[in-house]
C-alpha atoms as one frame of an Amber mdcrd trajectory, in Angstrom:
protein
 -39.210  14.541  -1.586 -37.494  11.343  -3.203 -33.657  10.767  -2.301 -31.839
  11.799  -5.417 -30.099   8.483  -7.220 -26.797   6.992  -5.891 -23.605   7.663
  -7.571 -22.753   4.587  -9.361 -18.815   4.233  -8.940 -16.475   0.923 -10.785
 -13.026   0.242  -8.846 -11.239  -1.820 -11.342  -8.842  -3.957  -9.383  -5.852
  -6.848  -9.956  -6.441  -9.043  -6.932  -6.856  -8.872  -3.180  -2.883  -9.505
  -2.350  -1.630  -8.242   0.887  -0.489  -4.392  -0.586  -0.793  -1.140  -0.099
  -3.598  -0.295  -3.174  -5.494  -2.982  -2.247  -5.968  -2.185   1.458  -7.118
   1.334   0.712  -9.406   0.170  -1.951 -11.225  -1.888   0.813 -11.236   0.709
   3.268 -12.942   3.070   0.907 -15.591   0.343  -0.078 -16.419  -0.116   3.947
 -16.254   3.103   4.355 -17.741   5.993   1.959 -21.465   6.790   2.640 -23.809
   3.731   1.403 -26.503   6.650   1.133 -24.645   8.331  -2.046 -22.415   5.636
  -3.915 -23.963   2.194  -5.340 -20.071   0.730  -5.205 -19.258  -2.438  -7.908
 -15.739  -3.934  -7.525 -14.239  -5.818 -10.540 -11.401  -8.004  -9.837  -9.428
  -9.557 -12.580  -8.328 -12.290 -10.303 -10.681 -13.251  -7.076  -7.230 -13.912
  -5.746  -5.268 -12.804  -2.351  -5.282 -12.279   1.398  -7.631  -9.562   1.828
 -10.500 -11.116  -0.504 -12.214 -12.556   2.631 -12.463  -8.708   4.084 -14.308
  -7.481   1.479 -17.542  -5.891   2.217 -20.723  -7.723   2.234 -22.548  -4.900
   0.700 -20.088  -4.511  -2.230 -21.528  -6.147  -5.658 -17.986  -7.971  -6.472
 -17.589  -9.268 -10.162 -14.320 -11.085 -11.434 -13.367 -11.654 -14.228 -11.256
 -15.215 -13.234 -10.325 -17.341 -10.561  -7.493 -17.199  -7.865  -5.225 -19.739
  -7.564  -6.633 -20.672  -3.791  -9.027 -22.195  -6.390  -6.850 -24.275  -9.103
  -6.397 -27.943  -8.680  -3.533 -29.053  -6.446  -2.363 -31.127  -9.492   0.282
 -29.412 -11.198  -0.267 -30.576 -14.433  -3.830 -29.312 -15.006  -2.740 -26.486
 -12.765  -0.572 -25.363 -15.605  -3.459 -25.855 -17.600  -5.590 -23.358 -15.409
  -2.585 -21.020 -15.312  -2.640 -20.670 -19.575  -6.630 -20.333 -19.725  -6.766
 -17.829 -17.374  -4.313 -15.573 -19.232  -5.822 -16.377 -22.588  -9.292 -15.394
 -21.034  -7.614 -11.831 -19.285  -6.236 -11.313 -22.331  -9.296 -11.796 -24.765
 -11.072  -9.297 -21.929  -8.206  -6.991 -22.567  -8.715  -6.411 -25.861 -11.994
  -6.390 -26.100 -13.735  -4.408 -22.934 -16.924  -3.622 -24.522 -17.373  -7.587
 -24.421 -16.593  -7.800 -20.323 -18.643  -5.043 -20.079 -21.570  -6.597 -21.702
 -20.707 -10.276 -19.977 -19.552  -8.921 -16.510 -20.922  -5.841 -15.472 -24.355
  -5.385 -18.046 -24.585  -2.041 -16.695 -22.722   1.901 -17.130 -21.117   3.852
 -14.594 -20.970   7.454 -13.461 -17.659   7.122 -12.281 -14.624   4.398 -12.883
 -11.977   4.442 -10.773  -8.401   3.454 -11.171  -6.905   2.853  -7.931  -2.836
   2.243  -9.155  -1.115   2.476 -12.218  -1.524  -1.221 -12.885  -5.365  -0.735
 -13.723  -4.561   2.725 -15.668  -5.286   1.278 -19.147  -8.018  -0.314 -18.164
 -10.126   2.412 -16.578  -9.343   4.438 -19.801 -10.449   1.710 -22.383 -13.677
   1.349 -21.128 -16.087   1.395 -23.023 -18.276   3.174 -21.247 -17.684   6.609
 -22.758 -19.735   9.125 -20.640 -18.224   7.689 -17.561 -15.606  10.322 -15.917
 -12.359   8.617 -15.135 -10.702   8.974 -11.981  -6.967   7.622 -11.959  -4.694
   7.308  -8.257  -1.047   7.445  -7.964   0.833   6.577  -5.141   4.560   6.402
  -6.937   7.323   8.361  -6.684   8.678   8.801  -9.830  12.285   9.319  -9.329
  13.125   5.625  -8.090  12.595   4.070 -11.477  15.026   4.172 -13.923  12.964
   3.147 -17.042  12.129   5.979 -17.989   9.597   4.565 -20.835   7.415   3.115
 -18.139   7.731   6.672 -16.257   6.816   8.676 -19.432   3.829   6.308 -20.690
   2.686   6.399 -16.893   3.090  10.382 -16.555   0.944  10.529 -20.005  -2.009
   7.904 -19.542  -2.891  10.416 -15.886  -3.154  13.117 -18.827  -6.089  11.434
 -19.927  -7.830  10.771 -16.967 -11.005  13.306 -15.510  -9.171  13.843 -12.348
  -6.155  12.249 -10.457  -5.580  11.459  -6.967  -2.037  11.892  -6.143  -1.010
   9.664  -2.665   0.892  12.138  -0.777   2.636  16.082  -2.287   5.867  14.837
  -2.613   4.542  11.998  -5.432   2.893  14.849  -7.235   5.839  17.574  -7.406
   8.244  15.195  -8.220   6.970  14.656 -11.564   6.956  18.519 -12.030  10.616
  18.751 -10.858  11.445  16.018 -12.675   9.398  16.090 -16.233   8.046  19.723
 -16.041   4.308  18.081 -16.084   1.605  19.325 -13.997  -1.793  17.765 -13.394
  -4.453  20.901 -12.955  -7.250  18.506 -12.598  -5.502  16.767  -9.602  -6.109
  16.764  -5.831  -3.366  15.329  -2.996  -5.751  13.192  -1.016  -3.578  10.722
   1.553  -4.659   7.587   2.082  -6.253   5.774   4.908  -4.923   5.181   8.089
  -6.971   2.962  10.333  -5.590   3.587  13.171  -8.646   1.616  15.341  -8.240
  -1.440  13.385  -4.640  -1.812  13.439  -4.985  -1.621  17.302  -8.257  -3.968
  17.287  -5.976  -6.771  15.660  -2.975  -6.008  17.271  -4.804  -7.669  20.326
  -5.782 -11.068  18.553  -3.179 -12.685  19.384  -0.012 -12.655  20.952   3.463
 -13.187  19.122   6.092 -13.469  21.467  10.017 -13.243  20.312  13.291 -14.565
  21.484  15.816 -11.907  21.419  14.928  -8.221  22.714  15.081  -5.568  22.148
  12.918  -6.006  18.515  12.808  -3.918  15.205   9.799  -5.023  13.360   9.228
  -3.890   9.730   6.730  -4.687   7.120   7.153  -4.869   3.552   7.257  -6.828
   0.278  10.694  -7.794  -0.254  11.413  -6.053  -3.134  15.120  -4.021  -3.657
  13.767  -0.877  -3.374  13.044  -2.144   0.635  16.410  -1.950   1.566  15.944
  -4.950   3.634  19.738  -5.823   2.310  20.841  -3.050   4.134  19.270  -3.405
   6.986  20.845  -7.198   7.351  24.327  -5.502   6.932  23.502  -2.739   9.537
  21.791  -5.738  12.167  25.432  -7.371  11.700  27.319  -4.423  12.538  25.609
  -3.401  15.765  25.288  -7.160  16.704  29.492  -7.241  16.696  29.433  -3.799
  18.683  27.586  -5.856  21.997  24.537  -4.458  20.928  22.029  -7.486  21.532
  18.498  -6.802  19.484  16.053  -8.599  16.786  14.778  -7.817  13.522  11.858
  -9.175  12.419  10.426  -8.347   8.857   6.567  -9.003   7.945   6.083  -9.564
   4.113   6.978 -11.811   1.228   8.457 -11.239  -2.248  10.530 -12.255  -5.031
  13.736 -11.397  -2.848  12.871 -14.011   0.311  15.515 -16.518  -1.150  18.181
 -13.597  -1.659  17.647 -11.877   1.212  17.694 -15.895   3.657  20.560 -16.392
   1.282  22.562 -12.926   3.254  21.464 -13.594   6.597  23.112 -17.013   6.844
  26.623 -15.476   4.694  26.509 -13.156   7.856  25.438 -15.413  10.422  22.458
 -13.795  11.684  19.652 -16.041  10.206  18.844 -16.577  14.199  18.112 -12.697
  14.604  17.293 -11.369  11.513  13.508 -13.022  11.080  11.948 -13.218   7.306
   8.675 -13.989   8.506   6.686 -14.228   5.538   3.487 -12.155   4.777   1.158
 -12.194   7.334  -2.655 -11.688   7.594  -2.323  -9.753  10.900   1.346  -8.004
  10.636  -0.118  -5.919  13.813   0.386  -8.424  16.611   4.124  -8.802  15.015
   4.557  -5.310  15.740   2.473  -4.623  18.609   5.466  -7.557  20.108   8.162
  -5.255  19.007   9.991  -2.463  20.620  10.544  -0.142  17.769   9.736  -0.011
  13.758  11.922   0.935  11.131  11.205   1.150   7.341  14.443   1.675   5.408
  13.335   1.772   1.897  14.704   3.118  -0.872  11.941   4.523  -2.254   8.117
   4.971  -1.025   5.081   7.301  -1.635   3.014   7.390   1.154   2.626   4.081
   3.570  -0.092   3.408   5.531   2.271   1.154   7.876   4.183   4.086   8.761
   0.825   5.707  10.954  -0.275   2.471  12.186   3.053   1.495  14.198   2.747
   5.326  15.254  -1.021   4.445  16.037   0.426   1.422  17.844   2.815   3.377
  19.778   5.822   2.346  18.225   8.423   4.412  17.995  10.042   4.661  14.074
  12.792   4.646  12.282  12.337   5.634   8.385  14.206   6.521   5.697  13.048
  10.180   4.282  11.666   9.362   0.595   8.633  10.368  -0.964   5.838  10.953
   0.890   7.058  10.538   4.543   8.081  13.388   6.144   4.199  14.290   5.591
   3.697  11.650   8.373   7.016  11.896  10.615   7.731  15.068  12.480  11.127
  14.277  12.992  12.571  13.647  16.944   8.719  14.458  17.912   7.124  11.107
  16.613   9.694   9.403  14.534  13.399   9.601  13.152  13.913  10.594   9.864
  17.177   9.501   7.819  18.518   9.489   4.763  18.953   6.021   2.895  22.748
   6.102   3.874  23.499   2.481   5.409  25.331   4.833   7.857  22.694   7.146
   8.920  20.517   4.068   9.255  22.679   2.687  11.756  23.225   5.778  13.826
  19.419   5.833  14.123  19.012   2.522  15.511  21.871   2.700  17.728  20.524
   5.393  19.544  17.095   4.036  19.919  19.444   0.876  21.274  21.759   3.057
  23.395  19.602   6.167  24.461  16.146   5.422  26.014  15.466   8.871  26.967
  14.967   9.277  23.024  13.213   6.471  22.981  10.441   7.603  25.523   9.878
  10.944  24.273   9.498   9.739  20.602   6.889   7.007  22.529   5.125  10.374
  23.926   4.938  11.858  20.527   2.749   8.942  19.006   0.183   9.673  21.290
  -0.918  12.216  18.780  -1.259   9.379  15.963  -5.599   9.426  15.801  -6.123
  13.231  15.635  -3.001  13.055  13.108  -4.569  11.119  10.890  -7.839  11.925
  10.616 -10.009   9.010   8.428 -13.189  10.813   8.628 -11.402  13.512   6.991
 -10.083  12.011   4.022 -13.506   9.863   3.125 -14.836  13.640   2.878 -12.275
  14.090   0.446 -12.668  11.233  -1.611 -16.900  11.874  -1.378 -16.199  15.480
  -2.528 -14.220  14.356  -5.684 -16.777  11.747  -6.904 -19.673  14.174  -6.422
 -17.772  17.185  -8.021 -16.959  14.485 -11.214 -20.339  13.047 -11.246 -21.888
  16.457 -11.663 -19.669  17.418 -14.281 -20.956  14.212 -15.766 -24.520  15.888
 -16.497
């Protein structure tokens, strides 16, 4: 008896920057069974620190080049720069032609893995395609609430959603009184194994002890300019420690800018993005994340998968992963429940050990295999209501 036909499945893609979206995108692509999906990638920009890890057995197709690959002359790089946009934006508004160019080929399934790639998935031109849109975003951190409303209505459109954790889901209920019946909460990815597998690589040692390590574009919503307050504060108590934060963004200069106002440039390490963040925190003593706002981040169970004991604020999605004094502290973004948390992890070590003792748990917690069955169950449910 012949093998029925593969799936044929489109993620439609930005780049390959160091991010959330992206990382699950590749996980999925290495991982979801090669004997069901035929898997095509399109990337609008072959651009990023993760475009070396994707999989050989992927057919990749994009659409222009990254900026790794523009002349180091400025002047013709500028000229790169304004091609590229006119040619993403001729693409834009007109798909059927990329489709024709790029991909000469339909799909059973497209796939929208963020918000950013929303309109695109649902101008395709591929009509009989069903549309599958993600959203990892909570909702209530953004105050324009024209972006909110024409995000809430394009997931109307789509086939089926994927919502990143409960909490990003309900919110827009409690918030805008919109439900999604053809949705499914599917968490992302945790790879706990790799995280642990690079962790070893190499070896980061720091100056100062004990270490918080965090990682994170440095974006407002971080609350890395808290944190540099809170470091000050417990540094003038006698309490000697490190922070060292893994990620860049457009808030590097501000953020340098505080931690030499407050003297602490020395102790408070911006360390950039890195390729492998996990020997940065595998060197720490403890994590903390004190954003703002988040949905659900995959650092969060690998520095529990590393053994790290956390520190996070409780938005969106999180206290899905923490169990709270079991495997993690949960606080409220309040710069002064922030510092009570890390003063006790500085101050009480019996805490710190039992919290250590509670990540044990991290691999059965998050279970991969379990979620790719998720994700394989949606596509094949879609693809036969395709027929």
């Amino acid at each position: 008896m012949a093998n029925p036909p593969k799936i044929k499945v489109l993620f439609r893609l930005r780049s390959l920057e160091m991010g959330g979206v992206p990382r699950v995108v590749l996980d999925l692509l290495e991982n979801l069974p090669k004997e069901k999906f035929e898997i095509t990638l399109l990337l609008n920009l072959f651009q990023g620190e993760l475009r070396s890890e994707i999989p050989k057995n992927i057919r990749l197709v994009t659409i222009a080049s990254g900026k790794e690959d523009f002349s180091k002359n400025p002047l013709i790089q500028k000229i790169q720069l304004v091609l590229r946009r006119l040619k993403l934006s001729f693409y834009e508004k007109f798909p059927s032609i990329l489709y024709n160019r790029k991909l000469k080929e339909d799909f059973d399934i497209e796939v929208a893995p963020g918000y950013t790639e929303f309109e695109w998935v649902l101008n395709s031109p591929n009509k009989k395609s069903r549309k599958i849109g993600w959203f990892h975003t909570d909702v209530s951190y953004d105050k324009d609430q024209n972006r909110v409303m024409k995000r809430i209505n394009l997931m109307k459109k789509f086939d089926w959603m994927i919502f990143g954790s409960a909490q990003t889901r309900q919110i827009i209920d409690d918030l805008y009184q919109v439900k999604y019946p053809k949705s499914s909460v599917i968490y992302n990815v945790i790879n706990i194994d790799e995280a642990r597998t690079k962790a070893e690589l190499m070896e980061v040692n720091y100056d100062v002890h004990p270490v918080f390590s965090s990682v994170g574009r440095l974006h407002f919503r971080k609350g890395y300019d808290t944190l540099i307050r809170i470091h000050k504060r417990l540094l003038d108590e006698g309490l000697q420690h490190s922070i060292a934060v893994i990620g860049g963004g457009n808030e590097m200069e501000n953020l340098t800018n505080q931690t030499k106002e407050l003297g602490v440039e020395k102790t408070f390490l911006l360390l950039d993005t890195k390729k492998n963040p996990y020997a940065y925190m595998k060197a720490a003593d403890f994590f903390i994340l004190p954003s703002r706002s988040e949905s659900y981040p995959l650092i969060i169970g690998e520095a529990m998968g590393l053994g790290k004991p956390i520190i996070s604020t409780n938005v969106g999605g999180i206290s899905e992963m923490i169990e709270n004094e079991v495997d993690g502290i949960l606080v409220n973004f309040d710069e002064e429940k922030i510092y009570e948390a890390m003063k006790r992890f500085l101050i009480e070590p019996q805490l710190v050990e039992s919290i250590i003792k509670g990540t044990e748990k991290a691999k059965e917690k998050f279970d991969a295999q379990k979620i790719y069955n998720q994700v394989t169950a949606v596509f094949e449910n879609q693809f036969a209501l395709k027929k």
